[in-house]
mmCIF file of the N, C-alpha and C atoms, coordinates in Angstrom:
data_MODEL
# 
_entry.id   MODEL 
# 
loop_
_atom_site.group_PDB 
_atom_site.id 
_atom_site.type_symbol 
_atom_site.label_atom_id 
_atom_site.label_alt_id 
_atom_site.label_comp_id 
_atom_site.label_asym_id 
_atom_site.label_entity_id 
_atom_site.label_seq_id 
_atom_site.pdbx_PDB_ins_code 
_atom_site.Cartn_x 
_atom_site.Cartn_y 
_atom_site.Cartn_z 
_atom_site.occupancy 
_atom_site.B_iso_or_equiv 
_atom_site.pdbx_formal_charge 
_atom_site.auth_seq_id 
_atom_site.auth_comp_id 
_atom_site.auth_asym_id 
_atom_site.auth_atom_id 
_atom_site.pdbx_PDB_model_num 
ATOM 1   N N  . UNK A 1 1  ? 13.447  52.209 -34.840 1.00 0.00 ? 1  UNK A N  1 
ATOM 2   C CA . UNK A 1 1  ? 12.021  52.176 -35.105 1.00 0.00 ? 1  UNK A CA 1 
ATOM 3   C C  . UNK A 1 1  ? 11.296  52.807 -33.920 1.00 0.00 ? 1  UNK A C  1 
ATOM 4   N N  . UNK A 1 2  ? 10.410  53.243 -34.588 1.00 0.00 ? 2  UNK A N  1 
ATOM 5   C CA . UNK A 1 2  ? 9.319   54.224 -33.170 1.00 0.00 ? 2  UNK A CA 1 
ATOM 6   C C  . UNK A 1 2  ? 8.658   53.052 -31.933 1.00 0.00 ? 2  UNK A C  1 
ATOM 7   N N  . UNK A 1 3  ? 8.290   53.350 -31.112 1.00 0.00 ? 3  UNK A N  1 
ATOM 8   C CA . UNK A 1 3  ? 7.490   52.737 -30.298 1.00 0.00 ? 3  UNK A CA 1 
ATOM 9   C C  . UNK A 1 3  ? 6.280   52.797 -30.655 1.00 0.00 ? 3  UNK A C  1 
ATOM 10  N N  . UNK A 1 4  ? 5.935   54.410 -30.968 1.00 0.00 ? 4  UNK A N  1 
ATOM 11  C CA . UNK A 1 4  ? 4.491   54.434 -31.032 1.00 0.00 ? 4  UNK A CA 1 
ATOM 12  C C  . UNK A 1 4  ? 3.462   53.666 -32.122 1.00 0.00 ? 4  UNK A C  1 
ATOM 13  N N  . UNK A 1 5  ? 2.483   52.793 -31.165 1.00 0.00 ? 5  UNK A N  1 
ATOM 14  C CA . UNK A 1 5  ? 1.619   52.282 -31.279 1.00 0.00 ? 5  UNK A CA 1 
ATOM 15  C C  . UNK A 1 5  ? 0.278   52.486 -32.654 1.00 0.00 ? 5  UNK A C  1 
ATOM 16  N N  . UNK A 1 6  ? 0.539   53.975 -32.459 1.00 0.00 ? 6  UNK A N  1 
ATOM 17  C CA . UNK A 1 6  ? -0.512  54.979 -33.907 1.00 0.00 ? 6  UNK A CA 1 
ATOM 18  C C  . UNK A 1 6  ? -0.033  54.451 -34.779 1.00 0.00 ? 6  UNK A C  1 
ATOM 19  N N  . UNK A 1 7  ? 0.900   54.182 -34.910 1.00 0.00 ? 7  UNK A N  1 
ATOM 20  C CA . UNK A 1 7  ? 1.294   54.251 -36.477 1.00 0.00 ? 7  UNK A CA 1 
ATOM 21  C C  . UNK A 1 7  ? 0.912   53.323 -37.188 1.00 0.00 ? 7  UNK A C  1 
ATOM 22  N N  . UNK A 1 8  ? 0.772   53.212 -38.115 1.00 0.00 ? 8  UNK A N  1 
ATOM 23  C CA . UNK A 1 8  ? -0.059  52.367 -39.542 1.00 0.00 ? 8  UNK A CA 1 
ATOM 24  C C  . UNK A 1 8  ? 0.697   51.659 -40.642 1.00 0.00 ? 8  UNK A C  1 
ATOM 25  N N  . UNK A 1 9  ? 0.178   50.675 -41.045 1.00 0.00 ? 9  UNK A N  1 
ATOM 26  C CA . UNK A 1 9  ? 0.507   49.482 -41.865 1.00 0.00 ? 9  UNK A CA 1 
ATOM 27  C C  . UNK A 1 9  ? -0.490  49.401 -42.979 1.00 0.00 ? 9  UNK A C  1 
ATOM 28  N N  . UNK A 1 10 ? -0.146  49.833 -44.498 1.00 0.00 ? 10 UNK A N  1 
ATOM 29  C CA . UNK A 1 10 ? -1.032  49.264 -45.279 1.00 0.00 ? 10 UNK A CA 1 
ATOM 30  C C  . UNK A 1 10 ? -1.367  47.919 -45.461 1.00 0.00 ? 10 UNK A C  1 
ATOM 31  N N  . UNK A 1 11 ? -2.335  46.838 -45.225 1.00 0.00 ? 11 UNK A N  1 
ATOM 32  C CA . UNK A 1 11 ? -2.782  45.964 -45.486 1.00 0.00 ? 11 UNK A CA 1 
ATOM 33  C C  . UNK A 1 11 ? -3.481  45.621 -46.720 1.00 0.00 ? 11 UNK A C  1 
ATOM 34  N N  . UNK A 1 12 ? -3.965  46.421 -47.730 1.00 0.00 ? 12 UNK A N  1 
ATOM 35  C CA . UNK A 1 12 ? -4.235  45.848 -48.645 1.00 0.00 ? 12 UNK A CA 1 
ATOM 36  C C  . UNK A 1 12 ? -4.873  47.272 -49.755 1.00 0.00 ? 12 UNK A C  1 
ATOM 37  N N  . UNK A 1 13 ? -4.893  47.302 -50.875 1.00 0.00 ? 13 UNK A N  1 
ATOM 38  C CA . UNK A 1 13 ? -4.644  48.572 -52.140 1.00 0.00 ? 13 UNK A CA 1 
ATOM 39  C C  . UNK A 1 13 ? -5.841  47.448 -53.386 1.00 0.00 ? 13 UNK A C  1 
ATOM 40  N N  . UNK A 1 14 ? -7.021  47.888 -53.193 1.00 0.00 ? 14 UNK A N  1 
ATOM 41  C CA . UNK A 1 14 ? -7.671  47.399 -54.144 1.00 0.00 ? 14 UNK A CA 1 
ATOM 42  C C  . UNK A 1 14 ? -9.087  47.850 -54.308 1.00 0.00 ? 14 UNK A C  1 
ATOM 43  N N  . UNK A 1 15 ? -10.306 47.254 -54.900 1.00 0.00 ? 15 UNK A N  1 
ATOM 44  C CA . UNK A 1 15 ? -11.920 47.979 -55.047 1.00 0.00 ? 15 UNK A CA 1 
ATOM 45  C C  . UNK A 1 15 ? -12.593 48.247 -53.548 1.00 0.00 ? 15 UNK A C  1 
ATOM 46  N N  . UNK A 1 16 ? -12.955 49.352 -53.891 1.00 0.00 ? 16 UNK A N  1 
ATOM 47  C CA . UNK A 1 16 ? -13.469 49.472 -52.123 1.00 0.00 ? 16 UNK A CA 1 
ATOM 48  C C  . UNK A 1 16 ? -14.547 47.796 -52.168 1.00 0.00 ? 16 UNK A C  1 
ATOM 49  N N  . UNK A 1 17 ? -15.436 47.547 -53.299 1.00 0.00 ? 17 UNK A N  1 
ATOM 50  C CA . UNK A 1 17 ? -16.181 46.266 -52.766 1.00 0.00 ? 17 UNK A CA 1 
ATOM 51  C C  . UNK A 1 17 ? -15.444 45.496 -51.236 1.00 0.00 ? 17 UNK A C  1 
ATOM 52  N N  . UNK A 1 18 ? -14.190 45.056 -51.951 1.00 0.00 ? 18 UNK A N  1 
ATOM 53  C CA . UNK A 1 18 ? -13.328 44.349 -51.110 1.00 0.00 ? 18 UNK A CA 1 
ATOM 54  C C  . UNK A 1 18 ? -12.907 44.585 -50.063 1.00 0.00 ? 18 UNK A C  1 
ATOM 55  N N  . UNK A 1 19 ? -12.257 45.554 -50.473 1.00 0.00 ? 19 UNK A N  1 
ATOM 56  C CA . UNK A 1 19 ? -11.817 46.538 -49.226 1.00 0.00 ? 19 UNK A CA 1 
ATOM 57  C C  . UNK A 1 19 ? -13.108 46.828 -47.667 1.00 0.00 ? 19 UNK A C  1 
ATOM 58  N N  . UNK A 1 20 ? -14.316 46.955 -48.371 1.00 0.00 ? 20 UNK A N  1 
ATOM 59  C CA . UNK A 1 20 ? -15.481 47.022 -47.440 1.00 0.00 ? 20 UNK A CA 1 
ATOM 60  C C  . UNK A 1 20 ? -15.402 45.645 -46.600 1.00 0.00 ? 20 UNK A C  1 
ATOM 61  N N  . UNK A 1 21 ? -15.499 44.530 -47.280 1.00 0.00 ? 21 UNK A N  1 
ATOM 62  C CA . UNK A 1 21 ? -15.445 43.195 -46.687 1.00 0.00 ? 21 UNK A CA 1 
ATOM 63  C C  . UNK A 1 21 ? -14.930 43.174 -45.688 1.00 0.00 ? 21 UNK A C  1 
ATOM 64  N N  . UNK A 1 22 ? -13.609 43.452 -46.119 1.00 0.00 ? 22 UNK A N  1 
ATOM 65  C CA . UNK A 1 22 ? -12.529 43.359 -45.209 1.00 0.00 ? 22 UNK A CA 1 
ATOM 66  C C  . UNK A 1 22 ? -12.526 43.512 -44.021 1.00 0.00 ? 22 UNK A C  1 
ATOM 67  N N  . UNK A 1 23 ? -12.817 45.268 -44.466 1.00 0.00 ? 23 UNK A N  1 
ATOM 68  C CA . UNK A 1 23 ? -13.506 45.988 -43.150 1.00 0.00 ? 23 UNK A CA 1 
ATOM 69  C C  . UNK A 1 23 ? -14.211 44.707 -42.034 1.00 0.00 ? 23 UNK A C  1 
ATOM 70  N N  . UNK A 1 24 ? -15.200 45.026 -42.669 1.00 0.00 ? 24 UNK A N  1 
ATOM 71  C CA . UNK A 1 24 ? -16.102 43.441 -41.961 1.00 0.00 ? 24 UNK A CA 1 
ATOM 72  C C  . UNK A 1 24 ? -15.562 42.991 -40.876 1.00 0.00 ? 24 UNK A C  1 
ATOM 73  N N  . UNK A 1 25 ? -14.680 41.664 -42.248 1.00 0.00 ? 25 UNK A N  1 
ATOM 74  C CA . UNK A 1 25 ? -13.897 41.152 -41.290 1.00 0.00 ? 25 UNK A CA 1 
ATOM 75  C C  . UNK A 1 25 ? -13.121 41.117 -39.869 1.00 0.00 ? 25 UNK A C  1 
ATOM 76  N N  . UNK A 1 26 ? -12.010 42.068 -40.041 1.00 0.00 ? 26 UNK A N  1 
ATOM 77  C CA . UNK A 1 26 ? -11.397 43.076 -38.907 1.00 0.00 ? 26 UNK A CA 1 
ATOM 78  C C  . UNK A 1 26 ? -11.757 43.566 -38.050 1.00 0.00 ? 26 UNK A C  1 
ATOM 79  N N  . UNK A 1 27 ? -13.421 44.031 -38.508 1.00 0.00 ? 27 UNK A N  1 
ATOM 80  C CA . UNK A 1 27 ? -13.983 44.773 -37.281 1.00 0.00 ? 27 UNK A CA 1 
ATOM 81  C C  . UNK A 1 27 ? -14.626 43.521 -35.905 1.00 0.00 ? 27 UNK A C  1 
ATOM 82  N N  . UNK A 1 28 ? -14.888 42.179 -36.548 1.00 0.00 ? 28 UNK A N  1 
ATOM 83  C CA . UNK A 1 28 ? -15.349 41.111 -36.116 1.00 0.00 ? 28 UNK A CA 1 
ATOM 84  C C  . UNK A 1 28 ? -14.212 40.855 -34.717 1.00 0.00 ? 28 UNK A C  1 
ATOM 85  N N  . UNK A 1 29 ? -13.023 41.184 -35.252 1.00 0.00 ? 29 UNK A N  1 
ATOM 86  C CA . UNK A 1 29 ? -12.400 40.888 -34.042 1.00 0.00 ? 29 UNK A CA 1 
ATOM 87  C C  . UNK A 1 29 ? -11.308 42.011 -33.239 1.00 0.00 ? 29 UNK A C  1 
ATOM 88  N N  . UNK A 1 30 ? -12.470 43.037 -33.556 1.00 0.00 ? 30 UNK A N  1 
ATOM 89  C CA . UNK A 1 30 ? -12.097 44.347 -32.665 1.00 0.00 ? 30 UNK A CA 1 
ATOM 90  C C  . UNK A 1 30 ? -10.988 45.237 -33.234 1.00 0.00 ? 30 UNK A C  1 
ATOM 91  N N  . UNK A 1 31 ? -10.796 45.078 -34.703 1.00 0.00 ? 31 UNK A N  1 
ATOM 92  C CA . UNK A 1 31 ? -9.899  45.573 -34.922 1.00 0.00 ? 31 UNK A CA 1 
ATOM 93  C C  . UNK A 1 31 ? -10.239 47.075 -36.033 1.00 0.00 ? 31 UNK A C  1 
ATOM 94  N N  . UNK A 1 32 ? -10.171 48.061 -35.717 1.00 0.00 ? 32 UNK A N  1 
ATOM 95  C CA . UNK A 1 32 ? -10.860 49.280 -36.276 1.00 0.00 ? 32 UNK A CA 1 
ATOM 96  C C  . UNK A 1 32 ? -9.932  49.940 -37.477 1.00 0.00 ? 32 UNK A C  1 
ATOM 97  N N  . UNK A 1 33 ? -9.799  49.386 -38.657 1.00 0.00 ? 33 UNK A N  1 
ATOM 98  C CA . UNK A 1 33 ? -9.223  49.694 -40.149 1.00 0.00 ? 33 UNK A CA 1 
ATOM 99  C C  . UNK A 1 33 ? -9.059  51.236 -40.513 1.00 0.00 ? 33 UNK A C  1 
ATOM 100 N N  . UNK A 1 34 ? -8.179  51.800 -41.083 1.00 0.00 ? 34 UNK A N  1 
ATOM 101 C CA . UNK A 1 34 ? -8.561  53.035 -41.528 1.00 0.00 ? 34 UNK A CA 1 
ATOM 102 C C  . UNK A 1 34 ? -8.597  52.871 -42.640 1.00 0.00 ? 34 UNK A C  1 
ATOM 103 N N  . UNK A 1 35 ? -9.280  53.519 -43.461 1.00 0.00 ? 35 UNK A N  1 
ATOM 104 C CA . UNK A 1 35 ? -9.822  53.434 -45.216 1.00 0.00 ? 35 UNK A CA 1 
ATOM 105 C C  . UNK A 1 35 ? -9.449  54.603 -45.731 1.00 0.00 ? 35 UNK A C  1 
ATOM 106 N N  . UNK A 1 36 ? -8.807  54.428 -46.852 1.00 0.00 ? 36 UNK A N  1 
ATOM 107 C CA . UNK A 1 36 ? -8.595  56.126 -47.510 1.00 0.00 ? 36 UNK A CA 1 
ATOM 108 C C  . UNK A 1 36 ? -8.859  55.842 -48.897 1.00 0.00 ? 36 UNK A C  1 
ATOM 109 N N  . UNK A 1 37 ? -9.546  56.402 -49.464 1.00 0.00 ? 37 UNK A N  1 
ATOM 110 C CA . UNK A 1 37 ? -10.253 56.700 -50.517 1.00 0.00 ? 37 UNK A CA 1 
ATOM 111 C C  . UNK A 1 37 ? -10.255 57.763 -51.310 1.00 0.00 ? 37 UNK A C  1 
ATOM 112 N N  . UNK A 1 38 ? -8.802  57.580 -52.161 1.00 0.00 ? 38 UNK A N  1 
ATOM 113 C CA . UNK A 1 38 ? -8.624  59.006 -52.951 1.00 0.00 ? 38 UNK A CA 1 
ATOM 114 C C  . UNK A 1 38 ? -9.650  59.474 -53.879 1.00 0.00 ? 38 UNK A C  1 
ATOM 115 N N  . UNK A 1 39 ? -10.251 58.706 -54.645 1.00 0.00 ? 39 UNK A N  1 
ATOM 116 C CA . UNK A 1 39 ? -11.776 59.143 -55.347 1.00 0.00 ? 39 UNK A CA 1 
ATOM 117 C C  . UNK A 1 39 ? -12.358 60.074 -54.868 1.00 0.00 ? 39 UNK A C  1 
ATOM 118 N N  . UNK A 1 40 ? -12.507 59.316 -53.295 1.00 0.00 ? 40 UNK A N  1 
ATOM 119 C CA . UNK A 1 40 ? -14.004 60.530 -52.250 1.00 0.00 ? 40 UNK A CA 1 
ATOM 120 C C  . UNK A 1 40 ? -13.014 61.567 -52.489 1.00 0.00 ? 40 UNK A C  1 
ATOM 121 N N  . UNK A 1 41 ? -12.227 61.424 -52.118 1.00 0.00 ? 41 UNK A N  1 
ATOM 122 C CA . UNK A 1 41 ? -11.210 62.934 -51.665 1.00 0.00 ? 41 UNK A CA 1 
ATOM 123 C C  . UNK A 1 41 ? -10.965 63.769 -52.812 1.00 0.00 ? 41 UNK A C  1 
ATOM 124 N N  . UNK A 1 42 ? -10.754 63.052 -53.569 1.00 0.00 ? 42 UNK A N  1 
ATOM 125 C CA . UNK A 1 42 ? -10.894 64.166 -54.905 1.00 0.00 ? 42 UNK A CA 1 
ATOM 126 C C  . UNK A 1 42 ? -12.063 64.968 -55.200 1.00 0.00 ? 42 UNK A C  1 
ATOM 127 N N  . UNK A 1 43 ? -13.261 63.927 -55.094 1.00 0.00 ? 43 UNK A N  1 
ATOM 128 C CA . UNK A 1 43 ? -14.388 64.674 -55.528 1.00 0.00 ? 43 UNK A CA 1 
ATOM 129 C C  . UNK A 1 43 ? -14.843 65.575 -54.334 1.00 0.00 ? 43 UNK A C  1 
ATOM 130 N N  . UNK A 1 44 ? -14.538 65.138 -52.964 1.00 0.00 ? 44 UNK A N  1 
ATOM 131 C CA . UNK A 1 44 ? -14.832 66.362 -52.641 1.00 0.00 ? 44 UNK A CA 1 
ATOM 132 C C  . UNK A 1 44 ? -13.952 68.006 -52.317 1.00 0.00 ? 44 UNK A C  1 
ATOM 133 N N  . UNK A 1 45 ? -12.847 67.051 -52.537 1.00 0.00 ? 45 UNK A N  1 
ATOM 134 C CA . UNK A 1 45 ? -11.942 68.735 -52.710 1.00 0.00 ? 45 UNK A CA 1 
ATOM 135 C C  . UNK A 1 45 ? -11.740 68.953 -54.146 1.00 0.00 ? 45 UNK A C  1 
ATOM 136 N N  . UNK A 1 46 ? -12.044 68.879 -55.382 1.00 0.00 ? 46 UNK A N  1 
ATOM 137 C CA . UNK A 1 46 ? -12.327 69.275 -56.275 1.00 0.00 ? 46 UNK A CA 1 
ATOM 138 C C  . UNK A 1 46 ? -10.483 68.469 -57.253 1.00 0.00 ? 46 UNK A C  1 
ATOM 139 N N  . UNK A 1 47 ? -9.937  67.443 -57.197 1.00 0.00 ? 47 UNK A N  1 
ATOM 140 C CA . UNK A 1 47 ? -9.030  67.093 -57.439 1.00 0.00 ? 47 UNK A CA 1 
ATOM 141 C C  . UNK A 1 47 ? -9.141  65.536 -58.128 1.00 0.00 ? 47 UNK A C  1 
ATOM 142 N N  . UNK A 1 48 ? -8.115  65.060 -58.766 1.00 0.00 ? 48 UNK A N  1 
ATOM 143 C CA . UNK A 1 48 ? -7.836  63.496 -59.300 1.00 0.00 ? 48 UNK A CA 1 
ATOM 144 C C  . UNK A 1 48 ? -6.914  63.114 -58.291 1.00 0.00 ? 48 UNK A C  1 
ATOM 145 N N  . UNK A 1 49 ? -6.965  61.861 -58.611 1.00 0.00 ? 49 UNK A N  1 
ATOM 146 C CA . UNK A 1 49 ? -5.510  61.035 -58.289 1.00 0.00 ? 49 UNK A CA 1 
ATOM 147 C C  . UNK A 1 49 ? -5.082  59.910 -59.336 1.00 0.00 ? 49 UNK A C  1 
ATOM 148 N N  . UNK A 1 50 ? -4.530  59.370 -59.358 1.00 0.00 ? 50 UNK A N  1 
ATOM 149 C CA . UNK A 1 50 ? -3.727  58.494 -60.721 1.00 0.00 ? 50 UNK A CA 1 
ATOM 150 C C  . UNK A 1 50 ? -4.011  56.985 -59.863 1.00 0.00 ? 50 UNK A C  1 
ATOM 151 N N  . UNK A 1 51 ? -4.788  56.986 -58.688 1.00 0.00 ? 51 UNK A N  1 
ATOM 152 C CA . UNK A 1 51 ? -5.661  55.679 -57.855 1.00 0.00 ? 51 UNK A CA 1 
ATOM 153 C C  . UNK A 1 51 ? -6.685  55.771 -57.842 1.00 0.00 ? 51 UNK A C  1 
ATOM 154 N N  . UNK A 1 52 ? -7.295  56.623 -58.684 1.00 0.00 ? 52 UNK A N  1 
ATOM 155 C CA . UNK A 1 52 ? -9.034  56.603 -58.570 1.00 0.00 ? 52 UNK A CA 1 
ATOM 156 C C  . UNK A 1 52 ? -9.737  55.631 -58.366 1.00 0.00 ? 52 UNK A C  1 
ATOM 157 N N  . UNK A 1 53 ? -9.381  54.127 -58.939 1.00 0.00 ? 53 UNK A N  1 
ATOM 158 C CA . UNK A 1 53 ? -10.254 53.473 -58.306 1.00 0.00 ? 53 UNK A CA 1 
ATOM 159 C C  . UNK A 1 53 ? -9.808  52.254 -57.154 1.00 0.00 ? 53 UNK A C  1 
ATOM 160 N N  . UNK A 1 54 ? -9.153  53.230 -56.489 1.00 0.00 ? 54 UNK A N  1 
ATOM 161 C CA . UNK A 1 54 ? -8.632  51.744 -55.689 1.00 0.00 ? 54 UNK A CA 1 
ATOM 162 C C  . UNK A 1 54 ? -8.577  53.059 -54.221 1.00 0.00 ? 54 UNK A C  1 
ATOM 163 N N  . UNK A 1 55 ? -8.654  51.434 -53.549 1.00 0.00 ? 55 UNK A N  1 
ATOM 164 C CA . UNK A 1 55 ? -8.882  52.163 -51.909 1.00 0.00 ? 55 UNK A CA 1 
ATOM 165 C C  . UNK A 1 55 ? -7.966  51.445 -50.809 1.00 0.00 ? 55 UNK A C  1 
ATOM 166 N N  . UNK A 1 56 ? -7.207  52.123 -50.269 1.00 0.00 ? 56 UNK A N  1 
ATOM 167 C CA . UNK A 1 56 ? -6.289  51.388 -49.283 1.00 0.00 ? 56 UNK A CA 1 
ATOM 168 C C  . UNK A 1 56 ? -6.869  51.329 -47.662 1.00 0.00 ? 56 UNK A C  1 
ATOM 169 N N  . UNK A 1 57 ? -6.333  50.268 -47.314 1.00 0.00 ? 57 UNK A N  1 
ATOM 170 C CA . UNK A 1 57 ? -6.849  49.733 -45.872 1.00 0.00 ? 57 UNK A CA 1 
ATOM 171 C C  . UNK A 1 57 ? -5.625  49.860 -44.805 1.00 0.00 ? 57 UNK A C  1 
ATOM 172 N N  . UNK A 1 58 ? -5.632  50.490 -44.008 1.00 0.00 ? 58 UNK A N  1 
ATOM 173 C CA . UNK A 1 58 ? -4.850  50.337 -42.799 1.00 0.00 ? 58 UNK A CA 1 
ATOM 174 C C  . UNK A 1 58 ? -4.751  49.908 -41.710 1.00 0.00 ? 58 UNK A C  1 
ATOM 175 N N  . UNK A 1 59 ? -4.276  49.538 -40.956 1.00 0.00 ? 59 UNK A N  1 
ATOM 176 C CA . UNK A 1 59 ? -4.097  49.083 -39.261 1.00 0.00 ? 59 UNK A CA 1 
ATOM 177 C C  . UNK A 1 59 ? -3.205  48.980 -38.849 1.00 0.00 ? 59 UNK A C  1 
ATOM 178 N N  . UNK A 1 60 ? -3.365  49.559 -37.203 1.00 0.00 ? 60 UNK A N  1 
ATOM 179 C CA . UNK A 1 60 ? -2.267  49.995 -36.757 1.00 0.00 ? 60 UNK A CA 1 
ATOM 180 C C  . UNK A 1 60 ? -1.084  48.902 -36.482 1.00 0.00 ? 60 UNK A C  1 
ATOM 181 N N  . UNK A 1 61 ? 0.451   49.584 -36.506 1.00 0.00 ? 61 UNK A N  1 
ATOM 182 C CA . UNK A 1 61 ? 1.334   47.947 -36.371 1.00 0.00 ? 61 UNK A CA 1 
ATOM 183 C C  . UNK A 1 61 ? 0.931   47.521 -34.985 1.00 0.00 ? 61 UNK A C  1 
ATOM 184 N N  . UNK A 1 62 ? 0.837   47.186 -34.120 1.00 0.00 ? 62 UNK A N  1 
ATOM 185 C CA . UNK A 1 62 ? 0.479   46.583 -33.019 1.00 0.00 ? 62 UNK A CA 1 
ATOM 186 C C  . UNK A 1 62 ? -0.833  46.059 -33.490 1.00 0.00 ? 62 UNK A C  1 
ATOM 187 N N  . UNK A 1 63 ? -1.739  45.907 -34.189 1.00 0.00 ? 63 UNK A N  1 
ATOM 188 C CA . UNK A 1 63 ? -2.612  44.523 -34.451 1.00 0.00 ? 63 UNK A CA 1 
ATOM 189 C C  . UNK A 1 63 ? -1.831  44.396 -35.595 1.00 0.00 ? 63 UNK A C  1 
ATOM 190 N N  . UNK A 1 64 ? -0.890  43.992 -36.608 1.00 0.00 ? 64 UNK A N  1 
ATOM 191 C CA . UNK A 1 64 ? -0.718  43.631 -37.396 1.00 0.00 ? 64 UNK A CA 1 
ATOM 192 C C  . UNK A 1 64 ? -0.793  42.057 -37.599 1.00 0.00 ? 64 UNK A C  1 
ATOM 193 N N  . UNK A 1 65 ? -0.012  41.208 -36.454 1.00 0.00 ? 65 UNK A N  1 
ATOM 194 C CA . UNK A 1 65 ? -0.053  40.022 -35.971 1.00 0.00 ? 65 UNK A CA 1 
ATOM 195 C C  . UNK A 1 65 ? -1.415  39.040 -36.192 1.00 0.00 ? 65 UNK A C  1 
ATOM 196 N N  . UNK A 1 66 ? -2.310  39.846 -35.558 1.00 0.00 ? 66 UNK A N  1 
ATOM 197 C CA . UNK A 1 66 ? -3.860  39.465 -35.886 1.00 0.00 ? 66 UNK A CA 1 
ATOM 198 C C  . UNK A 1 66 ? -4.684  39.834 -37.264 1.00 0.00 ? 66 UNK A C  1 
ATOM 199 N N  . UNK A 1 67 ? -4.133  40.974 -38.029 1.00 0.00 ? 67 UNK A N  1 
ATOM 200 C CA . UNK A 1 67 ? -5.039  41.285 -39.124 1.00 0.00 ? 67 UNK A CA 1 
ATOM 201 C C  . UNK A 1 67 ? -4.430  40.531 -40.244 1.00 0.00 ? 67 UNK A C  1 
ATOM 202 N N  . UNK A 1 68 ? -3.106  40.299 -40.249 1.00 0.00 ? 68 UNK A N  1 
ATOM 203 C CA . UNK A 1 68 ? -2.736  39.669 -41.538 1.00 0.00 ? 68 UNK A CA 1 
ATOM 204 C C  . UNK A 1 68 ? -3.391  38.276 -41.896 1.00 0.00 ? 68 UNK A C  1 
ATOM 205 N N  . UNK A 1 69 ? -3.213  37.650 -41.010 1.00 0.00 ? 69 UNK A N  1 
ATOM 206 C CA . UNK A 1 69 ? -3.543  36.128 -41.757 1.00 0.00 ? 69 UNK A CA 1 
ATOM 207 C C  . UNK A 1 69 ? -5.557  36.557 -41.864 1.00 0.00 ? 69 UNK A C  1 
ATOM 208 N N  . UNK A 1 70 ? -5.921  37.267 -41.332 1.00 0.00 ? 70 UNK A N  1 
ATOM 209 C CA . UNK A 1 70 ? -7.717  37.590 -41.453 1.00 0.00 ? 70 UNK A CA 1 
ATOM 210 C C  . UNK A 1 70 ? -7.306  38.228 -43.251 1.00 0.00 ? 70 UNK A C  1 
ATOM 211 N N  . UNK A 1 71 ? -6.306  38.838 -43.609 1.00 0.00 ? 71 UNK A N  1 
ATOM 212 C CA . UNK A 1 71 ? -6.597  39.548 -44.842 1.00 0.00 ? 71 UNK A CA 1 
ATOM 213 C C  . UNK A 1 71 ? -6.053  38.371 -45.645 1.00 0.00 ? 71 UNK A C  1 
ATOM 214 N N  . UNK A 1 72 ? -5.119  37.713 -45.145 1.00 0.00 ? 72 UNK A N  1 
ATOM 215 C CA . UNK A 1 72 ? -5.216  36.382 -46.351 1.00 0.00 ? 72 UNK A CA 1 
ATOM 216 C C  . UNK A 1 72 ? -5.900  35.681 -46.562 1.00 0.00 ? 72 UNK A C  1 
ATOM 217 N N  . UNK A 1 73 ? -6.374  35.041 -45.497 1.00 0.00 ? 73 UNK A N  1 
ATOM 218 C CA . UNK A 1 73 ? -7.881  33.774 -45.413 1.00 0.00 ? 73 UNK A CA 1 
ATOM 219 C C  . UNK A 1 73 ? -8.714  34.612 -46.349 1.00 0.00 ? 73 UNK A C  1 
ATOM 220 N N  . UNK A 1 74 ? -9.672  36.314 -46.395 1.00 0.00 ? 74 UNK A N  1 
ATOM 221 C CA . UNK A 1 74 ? -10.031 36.913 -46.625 1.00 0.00 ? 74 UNK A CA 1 
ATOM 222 C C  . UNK A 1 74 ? -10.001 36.938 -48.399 1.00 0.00 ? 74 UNK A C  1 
ATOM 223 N N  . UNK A 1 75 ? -8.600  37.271 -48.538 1.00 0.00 ? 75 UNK A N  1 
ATOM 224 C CA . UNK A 1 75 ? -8.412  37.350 -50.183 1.00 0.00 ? 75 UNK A CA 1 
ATOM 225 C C  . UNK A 1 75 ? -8.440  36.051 -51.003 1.00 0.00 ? 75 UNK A C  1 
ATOM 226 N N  . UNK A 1 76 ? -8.189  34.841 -50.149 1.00 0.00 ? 76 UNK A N  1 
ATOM 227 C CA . UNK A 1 76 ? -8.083  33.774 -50.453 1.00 0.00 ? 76 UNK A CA 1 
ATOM 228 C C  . UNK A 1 76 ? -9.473  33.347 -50.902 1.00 0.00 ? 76 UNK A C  1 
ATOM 229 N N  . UNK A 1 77 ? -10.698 33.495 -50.066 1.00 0.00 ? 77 UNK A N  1 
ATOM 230 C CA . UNK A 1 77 ? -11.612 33.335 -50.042 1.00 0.00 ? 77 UNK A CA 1 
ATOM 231 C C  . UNK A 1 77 ? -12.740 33.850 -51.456 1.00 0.00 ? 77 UNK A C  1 
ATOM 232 N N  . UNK A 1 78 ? -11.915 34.728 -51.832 1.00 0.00 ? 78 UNK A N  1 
ATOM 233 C CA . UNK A 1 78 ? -12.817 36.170 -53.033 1.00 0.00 ? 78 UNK A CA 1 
ATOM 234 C C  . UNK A 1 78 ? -12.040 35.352 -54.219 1.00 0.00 ? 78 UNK A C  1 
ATOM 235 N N  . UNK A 1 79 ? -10.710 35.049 -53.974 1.00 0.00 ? 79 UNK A N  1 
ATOM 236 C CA . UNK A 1 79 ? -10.054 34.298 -55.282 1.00 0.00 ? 79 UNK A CA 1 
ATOM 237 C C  . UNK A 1 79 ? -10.416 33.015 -55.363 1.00 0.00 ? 79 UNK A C  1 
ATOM 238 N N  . UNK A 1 80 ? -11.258 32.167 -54.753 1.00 0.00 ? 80 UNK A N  1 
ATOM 239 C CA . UNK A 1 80 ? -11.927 31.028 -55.191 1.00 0.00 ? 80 UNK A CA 1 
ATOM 240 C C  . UNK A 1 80 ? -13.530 30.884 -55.304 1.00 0.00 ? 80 UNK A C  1 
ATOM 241 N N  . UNK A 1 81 ? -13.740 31.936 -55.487 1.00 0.00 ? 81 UNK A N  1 
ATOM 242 C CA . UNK A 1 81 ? -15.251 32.124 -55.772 1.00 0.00 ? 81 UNK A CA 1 
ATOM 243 C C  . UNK A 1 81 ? -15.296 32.704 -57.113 1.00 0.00 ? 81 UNK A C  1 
# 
């Protein structure tokens, strides 16, 4: 396995609504998400994807430790409301 630190962990594949939250969340405790959003990307390079409506969240493995249980409390939270 690599050392390097860059590298990325999907954390969670669902409506950007959520996905935005999330964001939120994560950012609360310094932790800076990457978002990819095949929709935007299609529409602006002129393309589909077969995920149009779903948006994935990333962070790097070295916070993984800290973002996971924030994305469970998190999802936990949306599934009892």
């Amino acid at each position: 396995m690599s050392e390097n630190k860059e590298e990325t962990v999907r954390i969670y594949t669902g409506s950007d609504i959520i996905a935005t939250g999330l964001v939120g969340r994560l950012e609360e405790v310094n932790i800076t998400p990457i978002l990819r959003d095949d929709e935007q990307s299609g529409v602006m390079f002129g393309s589909g994807s077969k995920f149009d409506d779903q948006v994935r969240v990333y962070v790097r493995k070295d916070e993984l430790a800290v973002a996971q249980p924030i994305v469970d409390a998190f999802l936990k939270e949306i599934e009892e409301e």
